[in-house]
N, C-alpha and C positions, 0 to 999 in steps of 0.2 A: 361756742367752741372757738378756740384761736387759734389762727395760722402759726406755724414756724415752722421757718428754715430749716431741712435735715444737717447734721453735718457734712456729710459729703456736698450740699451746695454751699456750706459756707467754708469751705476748705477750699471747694474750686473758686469760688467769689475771691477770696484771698491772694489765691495765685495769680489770678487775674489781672486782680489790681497791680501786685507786683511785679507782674510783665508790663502793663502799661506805665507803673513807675521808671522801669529798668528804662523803657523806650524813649520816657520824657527827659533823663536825665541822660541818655546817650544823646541829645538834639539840644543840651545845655541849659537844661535847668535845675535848679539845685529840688531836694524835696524837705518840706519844711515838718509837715506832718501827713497823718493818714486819717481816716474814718474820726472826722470832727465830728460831735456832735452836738446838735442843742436842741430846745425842745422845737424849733422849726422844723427837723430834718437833719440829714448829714450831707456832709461832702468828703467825696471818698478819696482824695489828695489834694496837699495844699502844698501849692509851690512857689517857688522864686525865677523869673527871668528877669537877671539887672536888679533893677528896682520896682517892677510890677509884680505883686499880686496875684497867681493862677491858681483859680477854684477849677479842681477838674471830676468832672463824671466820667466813671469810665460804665460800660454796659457793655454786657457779650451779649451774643447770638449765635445758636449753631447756624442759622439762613436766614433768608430775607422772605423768610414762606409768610411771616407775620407784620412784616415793615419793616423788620431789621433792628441793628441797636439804637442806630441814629433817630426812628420814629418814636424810639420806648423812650426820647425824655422829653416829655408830654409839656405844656405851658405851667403847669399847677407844678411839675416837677421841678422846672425851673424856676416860679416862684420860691417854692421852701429852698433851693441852692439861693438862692440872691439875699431873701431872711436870711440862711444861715450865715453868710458872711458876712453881711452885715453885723452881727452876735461877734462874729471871729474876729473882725476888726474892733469891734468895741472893746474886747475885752486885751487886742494888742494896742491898747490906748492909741488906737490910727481914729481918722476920721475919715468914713465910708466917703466921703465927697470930693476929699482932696488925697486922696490913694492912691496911686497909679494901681487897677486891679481889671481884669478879664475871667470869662468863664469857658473853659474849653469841655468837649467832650473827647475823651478816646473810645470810639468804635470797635468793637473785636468779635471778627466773622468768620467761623468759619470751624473747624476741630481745636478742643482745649489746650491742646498740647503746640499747636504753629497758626495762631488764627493772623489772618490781616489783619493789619493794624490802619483804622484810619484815624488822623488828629485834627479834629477841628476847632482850629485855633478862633477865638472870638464867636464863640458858638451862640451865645445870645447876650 
């Protein structure tokens, strides 16, 4: 049997995202794309500050009853974000080594509709 997503969680997933987009790019950075994928995983915004590079995970949580969003991105998670941009950059004929690029996470806690927002910038 396999898991899926109902629609209404990947409708609120969506809006999600697009609030923490709205937020990254009211703080000056431009948005390059959304929900990359490759067979490592995805990364749910891909953006521009300047000239670096920002892989961003966003995660909601209604509470911190279970660790919160910030505990939900586990090492192995971070692993497949660091594979996938590595994929991202290859294929924007960049070299992963000499890139100026950072991975942030946006946090979001709290009710769907107005959660806090936290950004952590350089997140691993």
């Amino acid at each position: 049997m396999f898991w899926t997503k109902d629609k209404n969680t990947v409708a609120v997933g969506q809006s999600l995202e697009a609030l923490a987009e709205k937020y990254l790019i009211s703080q000056g950075l431009t948005s390059f794309t959304k929900n990359f994928h490759s067979r490592q995983g995805e990364i749910d915004l891909i953006m521009r500050e300047q000239n670096t590079w920002v892989f961003v995970e966003v995660k909601y949580r209604k509470s911190n009853q279970f660790g919160g969003p910030l505990a939900a991105v586990s090492a192995s998670k971070q692993q497949k974000i660091k594979q996938c941009a590595a994929f991202f950059l290859q294929q924007q004929q960049l070299n992963e080594y000499n890139t100026p690029c950072r991975f942030d996470v946006v946090a979001l806690l709290g009710q769907q509709h107005q959660p806090e927002i936290t950004w952590l910038k350089n997140a691993f």
